[in-house]
C-alpha positions in Angstrom: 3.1 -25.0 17.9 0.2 -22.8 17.5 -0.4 -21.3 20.2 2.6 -19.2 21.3 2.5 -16.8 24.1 -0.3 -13.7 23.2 2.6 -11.4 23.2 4.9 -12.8 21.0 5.4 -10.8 17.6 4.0 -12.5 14.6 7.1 -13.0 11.8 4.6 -12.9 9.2 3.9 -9.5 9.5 7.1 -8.7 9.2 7.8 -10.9 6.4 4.6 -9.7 4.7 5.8 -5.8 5.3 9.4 -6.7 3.8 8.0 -8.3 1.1 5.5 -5.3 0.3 8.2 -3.1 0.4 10.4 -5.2 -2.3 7.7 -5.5 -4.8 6.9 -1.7 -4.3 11.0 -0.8 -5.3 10.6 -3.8 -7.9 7.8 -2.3 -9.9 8.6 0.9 -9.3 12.2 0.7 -10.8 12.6 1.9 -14.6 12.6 -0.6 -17.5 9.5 -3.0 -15.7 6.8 -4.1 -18.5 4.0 -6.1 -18.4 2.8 -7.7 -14.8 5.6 -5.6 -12.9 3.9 -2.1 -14.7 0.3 -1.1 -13.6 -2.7 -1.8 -15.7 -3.0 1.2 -17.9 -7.1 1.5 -16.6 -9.1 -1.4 -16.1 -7.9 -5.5 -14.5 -5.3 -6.0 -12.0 -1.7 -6.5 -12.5 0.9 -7.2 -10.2 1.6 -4.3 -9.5 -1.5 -3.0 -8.6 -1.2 -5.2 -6.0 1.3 -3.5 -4.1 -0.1 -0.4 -2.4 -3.5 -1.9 -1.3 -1.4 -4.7 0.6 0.8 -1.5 2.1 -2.7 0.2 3.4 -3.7 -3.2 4.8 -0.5 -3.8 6.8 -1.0 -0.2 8.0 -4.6 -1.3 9.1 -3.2 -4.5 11.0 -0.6 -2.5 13.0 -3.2 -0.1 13.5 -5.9 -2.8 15.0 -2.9 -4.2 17.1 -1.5 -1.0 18.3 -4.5 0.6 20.0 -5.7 -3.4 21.3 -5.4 -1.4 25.1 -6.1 2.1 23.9 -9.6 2.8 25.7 -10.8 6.4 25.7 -12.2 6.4 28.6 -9.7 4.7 30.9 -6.8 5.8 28.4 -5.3 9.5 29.1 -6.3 10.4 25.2 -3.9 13.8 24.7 -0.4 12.0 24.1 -2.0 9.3 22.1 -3.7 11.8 20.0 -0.6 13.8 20.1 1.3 10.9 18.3 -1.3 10.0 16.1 -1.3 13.1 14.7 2.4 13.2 14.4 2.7 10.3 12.6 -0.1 11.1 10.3 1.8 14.3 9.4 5.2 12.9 9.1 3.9 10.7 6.5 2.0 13.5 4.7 5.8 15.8 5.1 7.5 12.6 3.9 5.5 12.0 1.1 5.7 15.7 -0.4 9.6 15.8 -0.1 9.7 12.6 -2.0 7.5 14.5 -4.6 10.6 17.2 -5.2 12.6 14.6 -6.7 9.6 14.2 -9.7 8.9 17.5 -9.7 9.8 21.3 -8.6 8.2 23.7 -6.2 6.8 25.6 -8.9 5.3 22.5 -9.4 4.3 21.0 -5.9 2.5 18.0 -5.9 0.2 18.1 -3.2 -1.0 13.7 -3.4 1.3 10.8 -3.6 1.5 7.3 -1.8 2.7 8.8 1.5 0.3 11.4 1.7 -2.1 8.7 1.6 -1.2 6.1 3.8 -0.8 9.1 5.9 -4.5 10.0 5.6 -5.7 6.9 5.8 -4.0 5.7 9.0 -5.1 8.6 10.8 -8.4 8.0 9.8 -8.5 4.1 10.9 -6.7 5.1 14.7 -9.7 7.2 15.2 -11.7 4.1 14.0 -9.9 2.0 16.5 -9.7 4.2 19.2 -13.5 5.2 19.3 -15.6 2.4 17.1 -16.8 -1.0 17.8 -15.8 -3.5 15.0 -19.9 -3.7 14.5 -19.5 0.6 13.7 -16.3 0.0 11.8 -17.3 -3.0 9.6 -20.9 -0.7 8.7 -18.3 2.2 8.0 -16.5 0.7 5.4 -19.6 -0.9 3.9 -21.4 2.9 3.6 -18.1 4.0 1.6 -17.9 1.4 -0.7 -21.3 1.6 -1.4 -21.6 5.7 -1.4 -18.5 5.6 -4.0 -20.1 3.4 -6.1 -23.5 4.9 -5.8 -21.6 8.3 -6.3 -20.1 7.3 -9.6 -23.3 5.5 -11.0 -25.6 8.0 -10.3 -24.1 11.2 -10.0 -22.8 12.6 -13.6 -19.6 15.0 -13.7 -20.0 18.3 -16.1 -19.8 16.9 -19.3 -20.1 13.1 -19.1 -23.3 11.5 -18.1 -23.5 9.2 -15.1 -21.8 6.4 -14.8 -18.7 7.2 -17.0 -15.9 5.8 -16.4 -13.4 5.9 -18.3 -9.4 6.7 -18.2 -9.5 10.3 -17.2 -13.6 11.2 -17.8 -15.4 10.3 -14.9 -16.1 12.1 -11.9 -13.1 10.9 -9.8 -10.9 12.4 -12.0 -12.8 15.2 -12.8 -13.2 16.2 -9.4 -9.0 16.2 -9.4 -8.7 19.3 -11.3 -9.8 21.4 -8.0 -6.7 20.2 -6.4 -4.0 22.6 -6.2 -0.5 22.0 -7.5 0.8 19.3 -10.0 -1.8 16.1 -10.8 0.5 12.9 -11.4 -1.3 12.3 -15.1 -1.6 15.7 -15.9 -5.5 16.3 -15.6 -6.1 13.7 -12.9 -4.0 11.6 -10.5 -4.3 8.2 -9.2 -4.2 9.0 -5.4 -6.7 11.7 -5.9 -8.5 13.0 -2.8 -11.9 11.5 -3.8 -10.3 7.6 -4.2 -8.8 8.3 -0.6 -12.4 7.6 1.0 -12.1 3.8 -0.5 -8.3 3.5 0.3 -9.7 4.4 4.3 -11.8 0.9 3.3 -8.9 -0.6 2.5 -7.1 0.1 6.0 -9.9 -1.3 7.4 -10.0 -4.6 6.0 -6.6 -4.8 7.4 -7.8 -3.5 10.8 -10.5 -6.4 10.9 -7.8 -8.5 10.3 -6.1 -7.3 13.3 -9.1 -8.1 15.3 -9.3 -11.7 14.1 -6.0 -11.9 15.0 -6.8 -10.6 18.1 -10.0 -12.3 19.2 -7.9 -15.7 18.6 -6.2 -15.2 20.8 -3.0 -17.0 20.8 -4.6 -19.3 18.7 -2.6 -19.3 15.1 -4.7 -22.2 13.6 -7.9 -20.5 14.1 -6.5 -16.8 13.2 -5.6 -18.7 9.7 -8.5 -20.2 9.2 -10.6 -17.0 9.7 -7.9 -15.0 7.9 -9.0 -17.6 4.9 -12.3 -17.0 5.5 -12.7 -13.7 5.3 -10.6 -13.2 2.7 -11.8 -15.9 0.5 -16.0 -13.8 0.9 -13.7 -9.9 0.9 -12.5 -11.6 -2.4 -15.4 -13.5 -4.3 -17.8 -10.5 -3.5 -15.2 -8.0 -5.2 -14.7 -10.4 -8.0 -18.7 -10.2 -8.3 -18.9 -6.8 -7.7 -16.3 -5.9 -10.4 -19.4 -7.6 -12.9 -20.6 -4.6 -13.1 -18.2 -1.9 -11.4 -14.9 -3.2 -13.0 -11.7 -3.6 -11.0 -9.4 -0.5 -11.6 -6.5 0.9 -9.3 -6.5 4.2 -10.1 -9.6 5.0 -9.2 -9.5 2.4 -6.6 -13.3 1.1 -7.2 -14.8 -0.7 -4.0 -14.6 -3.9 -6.2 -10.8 -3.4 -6.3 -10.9 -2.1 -2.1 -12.4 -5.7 -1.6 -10.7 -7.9 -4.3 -7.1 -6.5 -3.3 -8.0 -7.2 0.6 -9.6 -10.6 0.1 -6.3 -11.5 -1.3 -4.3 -9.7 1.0 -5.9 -11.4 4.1 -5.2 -14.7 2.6 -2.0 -14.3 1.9 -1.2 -13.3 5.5 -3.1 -16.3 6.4 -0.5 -18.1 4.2 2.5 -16.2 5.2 1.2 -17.2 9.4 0.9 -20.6 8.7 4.3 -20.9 6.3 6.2 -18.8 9.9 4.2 -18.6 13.0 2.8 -22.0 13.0 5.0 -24.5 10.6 8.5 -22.7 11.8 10.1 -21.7 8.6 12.3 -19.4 8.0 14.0 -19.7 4.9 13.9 -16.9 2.3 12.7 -14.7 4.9 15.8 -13.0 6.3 15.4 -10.4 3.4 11.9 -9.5 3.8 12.5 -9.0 7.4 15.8 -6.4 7.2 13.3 -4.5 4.6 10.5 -4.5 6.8 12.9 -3.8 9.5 12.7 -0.2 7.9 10.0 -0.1 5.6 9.4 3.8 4.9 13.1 4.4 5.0 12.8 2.0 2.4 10.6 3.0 0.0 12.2 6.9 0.3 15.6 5.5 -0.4 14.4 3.4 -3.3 13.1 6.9 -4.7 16.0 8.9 -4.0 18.3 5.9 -5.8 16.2 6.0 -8.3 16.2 9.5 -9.8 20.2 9.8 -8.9 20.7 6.6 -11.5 18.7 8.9 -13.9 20.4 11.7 -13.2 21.9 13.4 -16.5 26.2 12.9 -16.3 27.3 14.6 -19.5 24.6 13.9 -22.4 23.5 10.5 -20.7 23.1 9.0 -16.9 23.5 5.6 -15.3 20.6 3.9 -16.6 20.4 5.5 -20.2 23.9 3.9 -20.6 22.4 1.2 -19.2 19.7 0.7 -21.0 22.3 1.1 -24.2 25.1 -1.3 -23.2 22.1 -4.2 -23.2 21.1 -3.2 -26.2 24.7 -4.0 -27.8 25.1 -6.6 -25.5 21.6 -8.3 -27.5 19.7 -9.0 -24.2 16.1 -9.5 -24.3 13.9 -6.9 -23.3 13.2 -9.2 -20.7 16.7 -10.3 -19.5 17.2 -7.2 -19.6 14.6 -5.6 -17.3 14.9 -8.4 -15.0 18.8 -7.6 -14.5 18.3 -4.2 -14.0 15.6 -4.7 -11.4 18.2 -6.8 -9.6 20.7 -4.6 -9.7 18.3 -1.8 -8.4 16.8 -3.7 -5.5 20.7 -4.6 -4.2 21.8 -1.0 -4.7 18.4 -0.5 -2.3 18.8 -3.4 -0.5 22.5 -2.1 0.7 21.6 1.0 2.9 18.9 -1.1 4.6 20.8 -3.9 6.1 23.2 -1.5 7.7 20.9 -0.1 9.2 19.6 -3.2 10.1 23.1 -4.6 11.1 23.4 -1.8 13.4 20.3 -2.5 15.0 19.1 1.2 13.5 15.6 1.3 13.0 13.6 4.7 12.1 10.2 5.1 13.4 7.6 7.7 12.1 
């Protein structure tokens, strides 16, 4: 059936949230190599994957969320009010999930929360006030101002269009950042790659609208899903020619690579739930997504108290040790523990799930 009631809630986001949320814990769990570790500068891996597609869910719930949010029919003061909130929460989240990495003496002011905080402010204020035309010419000015910015525009010491693993003028321009930096002289959700990431939450938002302007109409929200991803996608992968594909700077050929695939795979995920039926192996994507940042906060706080130091060793050194004279693999052995981990995660979620619990920034 593809053409369900207008108000009934798409599974595929869901499943598509969950399943964000399980690769983020996946590759962000010790002992991970190879695809499941980012790529040290340049190229895509896996796990490089993972945040972009967290922004672009942001953008989608964004684009549906403020669908009958007009300012000037809409009373705009508690919608602000909550945006804000929200935004802020995120951004409070995200530096008390820094304390467990670092100390106060050492505050570190960025992070993944801080940023999808930042950037989901930024695209209800998009939604809220701008056409799609405004929007899509928006995110077409940043990509092309951050790419004009780093080809043109030389930081001290390195001439224009550097850009290399810590000398170029994103990273450069981290060092005016107070507190902590995440790779000592620059960090990979620095304030300048934030303006791109805002790109990134827009993709999704567009993706919103084409599920909106469907309207009910699953086979042709998939088929436009494709499309646009398919031209976000090819353009990126042209782009990245000359202005190469790297996360942590998040280059506008990475901003449009990363949603090109994202949009398809929601297009995938839509026609796999909303319009064939399916369900199977869904059930545990949903109970993640059922409290996604919940989630990803437990999955950090699990994760430095299996590090934490019991005697002269901790939970994962011994471990780590007991594979070793056990003659696992390196790879057995990583993908073990990254079982175990995700169950230990998976455990607080569905009760809260069973219990119908679900926390809402």
């Amino acid at each position: 059936m593809t053409t369900p009631n207008s108000k009934q809630r798409l599974l595929s986001l869901d499943v598509f949230r969950g399943l964000t949320i399980i690769a983020m814990i996946v590759v962000n769990s010790p002992n991970t190599y190879g695809e499941f570790s980012h790529a040290y500068w340049q190229g895509i891996h896996f796990a490089d994957l993972i945040f972009p597609f967290f922004i672009i869910i942001v953008g989608v719930a964004v684009s549906l969320g403020f669908k009958h949010v007009h300012p000037h029919t809409t009373d705009m003061g508690p919608v602000l009010k909550k945006v804000w909130r929200r935004a802020f929460t995120l951004i409070g989240l995200g530096l008390v999930v820094n304390l467990f990495y670092t100390h106060f003496e050492q505050i570190r002011l960025l992070g993944v929360l801080q940023r999808i905080g930042l950037v989901y402010l930024a695209c209800c204020y998009l939604a809220i006030y701008c056409s799609t035309r405004t929007i899509v010419k928006t995110g077409i000015g940043i990509l092309i101002a951050y790419w004009a910015l780093i080809l043109f525009v030389p930081a001290p010491g390195l001439p224009a269009g550097h850009l290399e693993r810590g000398e170029n003028i994103v990273n450069w321009f981290d060092q005016f950042v107070p507190g902590m930096l995440w790779r000592g002289e620059w960090d990979p959700e620095g304030l300048l790659s934030t303006f791109p990431s805002v790109v990134t939450g827009i993709i999704g938002m567009l993706m919103g609208r084409i599920l909106i302007t469907a309207k009910g109409d699953l086979t042709k929200a998939v088929m436009n899903l494709f499309v646009f991803g398919f031209i976000c996608f090819a353009i990126g992968c042209i782009w990245s020619l000359g202005f190469p594909l790297i996360k942590q700077v998040w280059t506008s050929s990475f901003v449009l690579a990363t949603g090109g695939m994202g949009a398809m795979i929601l297009g995938a995920m839509m026609w796999y739930t909303d319009i064939k039926g399916y369900r199977r192996g869904t059930q545990l994507a949903v109970i993640f997504g059922a409290n996604a940042i919940t989630a990803y906060v437990l999955h950090v706080v699990i994760e430095k108290l299996l590090d934490w130091p019991l005697g002269d060793t901790s939970i994962h050194n011994a471990y780590v040790n007991w594979s070793q004279q056990a003659g696992m693999s390196e790879f057995f052995s990583a993908v073990l523990w990254i079982v175990l981990f995700v169950g230990g995660c998976f455990l607080p979620v569905y009760w809260l799930y069973r219990k119908q619990i679900f926390i809402r920034i």
